[in-house]
C-alpha positions in Angstrom: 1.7 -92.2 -22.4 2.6 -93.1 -18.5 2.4 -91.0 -15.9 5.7 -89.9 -15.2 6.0 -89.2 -18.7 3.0 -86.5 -18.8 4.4 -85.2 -15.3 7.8 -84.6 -17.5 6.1 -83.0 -20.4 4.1 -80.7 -18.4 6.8 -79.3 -16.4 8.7 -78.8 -19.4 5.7 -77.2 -20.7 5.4 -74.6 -18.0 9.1 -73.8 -18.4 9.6 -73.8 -22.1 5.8 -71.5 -21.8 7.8 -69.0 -18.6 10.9 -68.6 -20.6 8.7 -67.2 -23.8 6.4 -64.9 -21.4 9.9 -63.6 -19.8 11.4 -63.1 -23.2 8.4 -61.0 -24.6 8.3 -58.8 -21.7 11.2 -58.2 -21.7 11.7 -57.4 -25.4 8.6 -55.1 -24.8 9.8 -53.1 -21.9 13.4 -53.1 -22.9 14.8 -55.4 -20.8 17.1 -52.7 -19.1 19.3 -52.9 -22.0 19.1 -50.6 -25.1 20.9 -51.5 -28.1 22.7 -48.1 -28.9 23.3 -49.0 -33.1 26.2 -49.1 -35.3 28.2 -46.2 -33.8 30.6 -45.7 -37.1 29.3 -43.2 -40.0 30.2 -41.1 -42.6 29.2 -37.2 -43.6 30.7 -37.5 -46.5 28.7 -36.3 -49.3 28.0 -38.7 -52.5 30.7 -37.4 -54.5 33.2 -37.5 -52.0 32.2 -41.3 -51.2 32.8 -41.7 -54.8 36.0 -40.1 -55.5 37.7 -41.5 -52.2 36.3 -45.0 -52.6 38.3 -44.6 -55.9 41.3 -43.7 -54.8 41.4 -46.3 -51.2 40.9 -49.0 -53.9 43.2 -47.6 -56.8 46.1 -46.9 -53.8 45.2 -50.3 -52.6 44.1 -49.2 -48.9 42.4 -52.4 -48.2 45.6 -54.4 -48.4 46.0 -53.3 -44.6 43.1 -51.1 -43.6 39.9 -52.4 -43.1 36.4 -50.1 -43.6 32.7 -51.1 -42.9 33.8 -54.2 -42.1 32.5 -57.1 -39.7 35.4 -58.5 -38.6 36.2 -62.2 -38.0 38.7 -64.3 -35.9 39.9 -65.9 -39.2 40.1 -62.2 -40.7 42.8 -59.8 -39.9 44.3 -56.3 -41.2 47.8 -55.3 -39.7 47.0 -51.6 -39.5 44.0 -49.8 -37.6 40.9 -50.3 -39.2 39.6 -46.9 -40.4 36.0 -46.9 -39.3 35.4 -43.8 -37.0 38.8 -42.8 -37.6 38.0 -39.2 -38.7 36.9 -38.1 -35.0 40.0 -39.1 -33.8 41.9 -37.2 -36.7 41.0 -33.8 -38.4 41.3 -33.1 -42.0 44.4 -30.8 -41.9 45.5 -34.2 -39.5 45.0 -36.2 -42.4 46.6 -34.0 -45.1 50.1 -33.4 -43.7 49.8 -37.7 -42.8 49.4 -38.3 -46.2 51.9 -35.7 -47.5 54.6 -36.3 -44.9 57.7 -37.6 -46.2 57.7 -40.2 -43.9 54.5 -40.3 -41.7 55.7 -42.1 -38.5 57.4 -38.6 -37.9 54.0 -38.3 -37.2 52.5 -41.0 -36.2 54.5 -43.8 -35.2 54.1 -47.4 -35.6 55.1 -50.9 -33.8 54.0 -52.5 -37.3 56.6 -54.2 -39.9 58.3 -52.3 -42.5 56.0 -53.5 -44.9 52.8 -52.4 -43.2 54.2 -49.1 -42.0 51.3 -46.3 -44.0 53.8 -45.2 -47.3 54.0 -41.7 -48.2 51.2 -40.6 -50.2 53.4 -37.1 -51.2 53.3 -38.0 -54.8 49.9 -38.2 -55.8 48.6 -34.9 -56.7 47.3 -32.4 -54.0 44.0 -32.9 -54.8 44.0 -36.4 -54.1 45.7 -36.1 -50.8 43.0 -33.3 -50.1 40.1 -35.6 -51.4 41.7 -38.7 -49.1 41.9 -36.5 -46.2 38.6 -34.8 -46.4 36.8 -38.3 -46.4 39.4 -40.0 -43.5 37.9 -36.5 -41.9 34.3 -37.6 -42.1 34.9 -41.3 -41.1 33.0 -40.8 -37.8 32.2 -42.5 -34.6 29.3 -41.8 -31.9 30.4 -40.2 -28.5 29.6 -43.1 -27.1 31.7 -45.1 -28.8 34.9 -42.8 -29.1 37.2 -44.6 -26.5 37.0 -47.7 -27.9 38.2 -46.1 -31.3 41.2 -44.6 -29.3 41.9 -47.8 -28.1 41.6 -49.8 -30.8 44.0 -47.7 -32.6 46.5 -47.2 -29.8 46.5 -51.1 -29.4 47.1 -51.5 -32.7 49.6 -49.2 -33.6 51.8 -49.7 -30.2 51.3 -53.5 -29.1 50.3 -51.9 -25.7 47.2 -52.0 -23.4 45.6 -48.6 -24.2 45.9 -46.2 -21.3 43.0 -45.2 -20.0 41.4 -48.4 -20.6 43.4 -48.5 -17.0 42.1 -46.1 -15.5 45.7 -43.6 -16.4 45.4 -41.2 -18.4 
């Protein structure tokens, strides 16, 4: 080996040897940035996860909601994806959503016809109750709660959330 070559490899050495120091110390003390978890959860109870997941999939929910999901570019739902979606919402919310007639009286939407949430008024109360509860415990850390607001304002109006403006 020249050289010039072993002055090369030695300098790339020492850097390639830096960058690893720097990344373990900083991985040990933290780095000044703290990785705050998955901020979506459920306290739904076993049975209710049951029951509910029944019914989302039996009512085909999935067609334009997504839940627990890592989203992609390639992979798009037209309507708000549901994670967290039961701090935004409370149960009796939920209930009169689902048993409205037509339930952009109550919450309205930008989305096509065909996308628009259908009335769930004639499955039995008990369902609607069931759907409801577990929509109700769909939630999202503090933390994380404006981004859930915006995500479903965005979604459901086409428009720049609000306070993501500074308005409010």
């Amino acid at each position: 080996m020249k050289r010039g070559e072993k002055v090369i490899l030695a300098i790339m050495g020492v850097v390639v040897a830096s960058l690893m120091v720097r990344n373990a110390l900083s991985l040990h003390s933290g780095g000044g940035v703290t990785d705050p978890g998955i901020p979506f959860y459920s306290t739904a109870s076993a049975g209710l996860l049951h029951e509910a997941g029944d019914l989302y999939r039996a009512n085909d929910c999935r067609q334009c909601h997504s839940l627990w999901t890592v989203k992609s570019a390639f992979e798009s739902v037209p309507a708000p994806a549901l994670d967290g979606v039961g701090s935004l919402h409370s149960q009796q919310w939920f209930y009169d959503y689902f048993s409205a007639p037509n339930p952009q009286t109550i919450l309205p939407s930008r989305l096509k016809r065909e996308y628009r949430h259908p009335s769930l008024i004639d499955l039995p109360i008990y369902q609607r109750q069931t759907l409801a509860q577990y929509m109700a415990s769909l939630r999202v850390k503090d933390w994380y709660l404006e981004k859930a607001r915006a995500a479903e304002y965005e979604k459901l109006t086409g428009k720049a959330y609000p306070a993501a403006h500074g308005e409010k």
